[in-house]
N, C-alpha and C positions, 0 to 999 in steps of 0.2 A: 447352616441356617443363614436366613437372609440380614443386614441389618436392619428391619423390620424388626418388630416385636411381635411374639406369635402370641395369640390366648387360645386354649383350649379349657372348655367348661369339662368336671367332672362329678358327677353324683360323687357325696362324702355321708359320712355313717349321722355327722350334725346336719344338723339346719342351713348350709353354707354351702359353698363350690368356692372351688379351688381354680384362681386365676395362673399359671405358668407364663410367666414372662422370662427371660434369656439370662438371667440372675438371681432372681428374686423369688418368690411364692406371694401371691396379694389374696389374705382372705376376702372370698366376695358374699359379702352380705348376707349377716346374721342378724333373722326379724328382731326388730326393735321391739315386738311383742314378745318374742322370747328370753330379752335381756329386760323387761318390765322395765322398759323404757315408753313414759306417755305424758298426754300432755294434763298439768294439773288444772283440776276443776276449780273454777272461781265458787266461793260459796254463796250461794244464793241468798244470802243476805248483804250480799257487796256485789252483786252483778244488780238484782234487779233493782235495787236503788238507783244506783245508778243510771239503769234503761227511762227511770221513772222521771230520775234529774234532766234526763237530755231530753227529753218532750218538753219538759217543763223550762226550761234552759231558758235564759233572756235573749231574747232576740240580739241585741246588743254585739254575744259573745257569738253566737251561730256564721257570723262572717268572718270568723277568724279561721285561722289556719288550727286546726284540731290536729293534724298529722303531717308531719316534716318527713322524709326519709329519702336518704341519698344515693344508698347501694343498691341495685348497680347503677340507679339514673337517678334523679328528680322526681318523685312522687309527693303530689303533694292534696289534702281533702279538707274542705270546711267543715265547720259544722252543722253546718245547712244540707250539706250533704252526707252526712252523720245520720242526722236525723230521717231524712227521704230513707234512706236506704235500709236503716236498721229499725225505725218504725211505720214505714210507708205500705204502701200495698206491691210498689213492684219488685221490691228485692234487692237486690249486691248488682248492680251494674258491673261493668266490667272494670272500672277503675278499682272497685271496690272489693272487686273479687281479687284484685291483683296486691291491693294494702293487703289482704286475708293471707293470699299466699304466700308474702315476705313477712308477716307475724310467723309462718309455720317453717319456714325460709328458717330464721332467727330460732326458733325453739328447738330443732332439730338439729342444731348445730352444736350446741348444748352437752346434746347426747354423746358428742364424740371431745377426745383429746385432741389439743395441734399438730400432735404425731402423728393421728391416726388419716389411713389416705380410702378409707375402705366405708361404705353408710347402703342403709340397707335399702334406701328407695331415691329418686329423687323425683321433684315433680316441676313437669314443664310449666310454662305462661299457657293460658290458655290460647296465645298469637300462633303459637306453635302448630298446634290442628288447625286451627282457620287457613294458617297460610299454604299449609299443606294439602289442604281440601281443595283450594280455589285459587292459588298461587303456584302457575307452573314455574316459577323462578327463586322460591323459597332458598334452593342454597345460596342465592347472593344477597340474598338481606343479613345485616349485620348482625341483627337481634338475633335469627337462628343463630350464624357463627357461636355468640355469646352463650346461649345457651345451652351449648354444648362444650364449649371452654375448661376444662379443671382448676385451671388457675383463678377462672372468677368465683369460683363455689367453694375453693380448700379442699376437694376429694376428688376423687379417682372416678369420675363417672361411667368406667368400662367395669369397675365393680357392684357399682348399683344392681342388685337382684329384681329391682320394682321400678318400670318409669311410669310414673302419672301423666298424665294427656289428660287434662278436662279439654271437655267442647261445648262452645254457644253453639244452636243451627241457629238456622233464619226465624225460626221462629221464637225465638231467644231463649230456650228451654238448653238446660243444660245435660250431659252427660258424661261421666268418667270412664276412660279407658285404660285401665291398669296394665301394665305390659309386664309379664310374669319373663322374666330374660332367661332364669335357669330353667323352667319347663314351657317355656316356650310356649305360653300361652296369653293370649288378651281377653282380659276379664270387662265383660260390658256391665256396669251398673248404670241404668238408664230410671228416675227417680220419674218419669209420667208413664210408661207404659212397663213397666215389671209386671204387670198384672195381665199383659194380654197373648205369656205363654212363648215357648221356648223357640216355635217354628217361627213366628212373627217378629220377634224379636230377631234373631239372627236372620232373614230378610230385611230387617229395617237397617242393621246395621251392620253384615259382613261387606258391604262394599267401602265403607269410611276406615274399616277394620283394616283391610288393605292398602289402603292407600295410607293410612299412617303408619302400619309396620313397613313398609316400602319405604315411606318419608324417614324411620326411624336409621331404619338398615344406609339410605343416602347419606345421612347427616353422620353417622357413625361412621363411612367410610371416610366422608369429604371430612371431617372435623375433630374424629380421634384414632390418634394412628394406632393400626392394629386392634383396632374393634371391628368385630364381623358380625354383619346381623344375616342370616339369611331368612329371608318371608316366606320362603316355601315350608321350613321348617316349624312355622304358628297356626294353629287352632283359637277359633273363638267360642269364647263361653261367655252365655250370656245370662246372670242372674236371674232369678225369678221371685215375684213374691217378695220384694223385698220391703216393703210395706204400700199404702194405697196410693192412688196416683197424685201427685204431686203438684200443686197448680203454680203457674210459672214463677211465682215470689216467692216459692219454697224451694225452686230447684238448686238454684244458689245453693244454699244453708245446706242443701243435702249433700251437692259435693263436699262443704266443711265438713259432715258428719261421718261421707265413706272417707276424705283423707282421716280423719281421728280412728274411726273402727275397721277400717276394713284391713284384715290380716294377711291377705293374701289371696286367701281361700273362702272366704266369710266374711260377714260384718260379727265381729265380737260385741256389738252390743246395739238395739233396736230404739227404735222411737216411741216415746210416749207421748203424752197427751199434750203433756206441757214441753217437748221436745223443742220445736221451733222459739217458744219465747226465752226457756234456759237457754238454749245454744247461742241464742244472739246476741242475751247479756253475756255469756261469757266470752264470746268473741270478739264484743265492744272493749271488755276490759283488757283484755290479751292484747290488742290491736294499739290500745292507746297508753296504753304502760310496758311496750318494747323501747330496750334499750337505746334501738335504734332511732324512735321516734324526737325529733326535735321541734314538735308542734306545739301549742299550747292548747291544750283540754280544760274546761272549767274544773276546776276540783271536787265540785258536788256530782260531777259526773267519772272523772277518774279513779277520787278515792272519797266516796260519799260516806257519812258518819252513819252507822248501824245502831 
C-alpha cells in the first residue's frame, strides 16, 4: 500500500458505511435523523413577537450592527437589513443566506463530541456552485481551498454521507443539490418548478448536476487526500411535488426548510399555511441568539416579553 490513505465505501447492515483508512476504521455518517438529532423549534409565542418587534423596531436601533460573527471571516448585518430580508418582499439575499448557514454551521456542531471526527452531512456556501458553474479557475480561489479544509470545520469531511450545494441562478431563484456520497446519488429539490414533472426537471438540471459532482470529485482530489469521487459513478434524482411553486422571496426560506427536513431520501416534514412566516421567526431567533453572534439585537426583538 501506497503512503496515500486508501477509502473504500462499504454497504453495512446500519445506516453508515464504513471508511478503511491504513490504521484506523472512521464510521461515515450516521443520519442525524436517525440519532433524533434536530434543530429545536422556537415557540411561537417568542418567535413571532419578536418578528412583530423588528418591524416595529425604532429606526434609531436598525443601523446598528444586529449580527457580529467572525468564523471563519467577518460577517457582519444591520438591522436595517434584518428587517428588508426577514419582512420584505424579496427574501435572504445572499449575505443572509450565508448568516442562515453559519446559524446551522453552529447548531450542527452541537450534535457531535470534540472527539468525534465523523458528521452526517456537511453543507457548502452557496460560492461553491456559483464558482463552479461559471468559474473555470475555481481550484485556485482560497475560499473553495477552505471549504474543503477539516481543520476549519473540526471533522473529517471524507466522512460526510450528505454534501449540500445550495445554488442562486441568474434569475435569483434558489435550489438544493444534495449529494448522497454513499449511494451516489444527487438529490434535486428545486422549490419553483417541482411541479412541472420528472422529464423537465432533469432536463433543466442534469447539466449543473454534472458539473458540480465533477467540481466535487476536483476539489476532493485537489484538497483532501485520499478522497475519491468518481462522476461516472452519480445518478440524478430530481424531486417532485414537493409543494407549489415558489415565488422568488420564498426560495430562500425553502432551502432553510429542505436543510431542516430533508432526510436524505424525503422531506420529513411539509409546508403549511403559516409555514414561511413560522420559519422566518424562528430563524430570526436562531440567528440572533447564536453563541457566536457578537452583535447587538434590540431585546424586544431577541428576547421579547410573552
Amino acid at each position: 500500500m501506497t503512503g496515500e490513505e486508501e477509502i473504500v465505501f462499504q454497504p453495512a447492515k446500519r445506516p453508515c458505511v464504513y471508511v478503511r483508512q491504513r490504521r484506523k476504521k472512521v464510521v461515515f455518517a450516521i443520519s442525524s435523523f436517525v440519532l433524533g438529532q434536530c434543530y429545536k423549534e422556537i415557540r411561537h409565542a417568542v418567535a413571532n413577537p419578536g418578528s412583530r418587534n423588528m418591524k416595529q423596531s425604532f429606526r434609531g436601533t436598525r443601523p446598528r450592527i444586529w449580527f457580529k460573527h467572525e468564523e471563519p471571516d467577518l460577517l457582519e448585518m444591520t438591522g436595517d437589513e434584518f428587517v428588508d430580508q426577514f419582512t420584505g418582499l424579496c427574501g435572504l439575499n445572499y449575505r443572509g443566506f450565508v448568516v442562515v448557514i453559519r446559524m446551522m454551521w453552529e447548531v450542527e456542531l452541537t450534535w457531535m463530541t470534540p472527539a468525534q471526527r465523523n458528521r452526517w452531512r456537511h453543507i457548502l456556501l452557496p460560492l461553491w456552485a456559483e464558482l463552479v458553474a461559471y468559474d473555470k479557475n475555481y481550484l485556485a480561489n482560497s475560499k473553495v481551498k477552505e471549504m474543503f479544509t477539516s481543520e476549519v470545520w473540526g471533522y473529517d469531511l471524507r466522512c460526510c454521507r450528505m454534501i449540500m450545494a445550495p445554488r442562486r441562478d441568474r434569475e435569483q431563484y434558489w435550489t438544493l443539490y444534495a449529494i448522497d456520497m454513499s449511494e451516489c446519488i444527487v438529490h434535486v429539490l428545486d422549490p419553483r418548478d417541482s411541479c412541472i414533472g420528472e422529464e423537465r426537471l432533469l432536463e433543466k438540471h442534469s447539466g449543473i448536476c454534472e458539473k458540480l459532482i465533477t467540481g466535487l470529485g476536483k476539489c476532493a482530489r485537489e484538497f483532501c487526500k485520499g478522497w475519491e469521487v468518481v462522476p461516472e459513478k452519480f445518478t440524478y434524482k430530481c424531486h417532485e411535488e414537493l409543494h407549489g411553486p415558489a415565488d422568488i422571496d420564498e426560495s430562500a426560506f425553502d432551502m432553510v426548510h429542505y436543510f431542516k427536513y430533508f432526510d436524505g431520501k424525503s422531506l420529513v416534514n411539509g409546508r403549511s399555511k403559516e409555514w414561511n412566516k413560522q420559519l422566518k421567526g424562528n430563524v430570526l431567533q436562531m440567528v440572533l441568539g447564536m453563541k457566536g453572534n457578537k452583535g447587538c439585537p434590540p431585546k424586544g426583538v431577541l428576547a421579547p416579553e410573552v
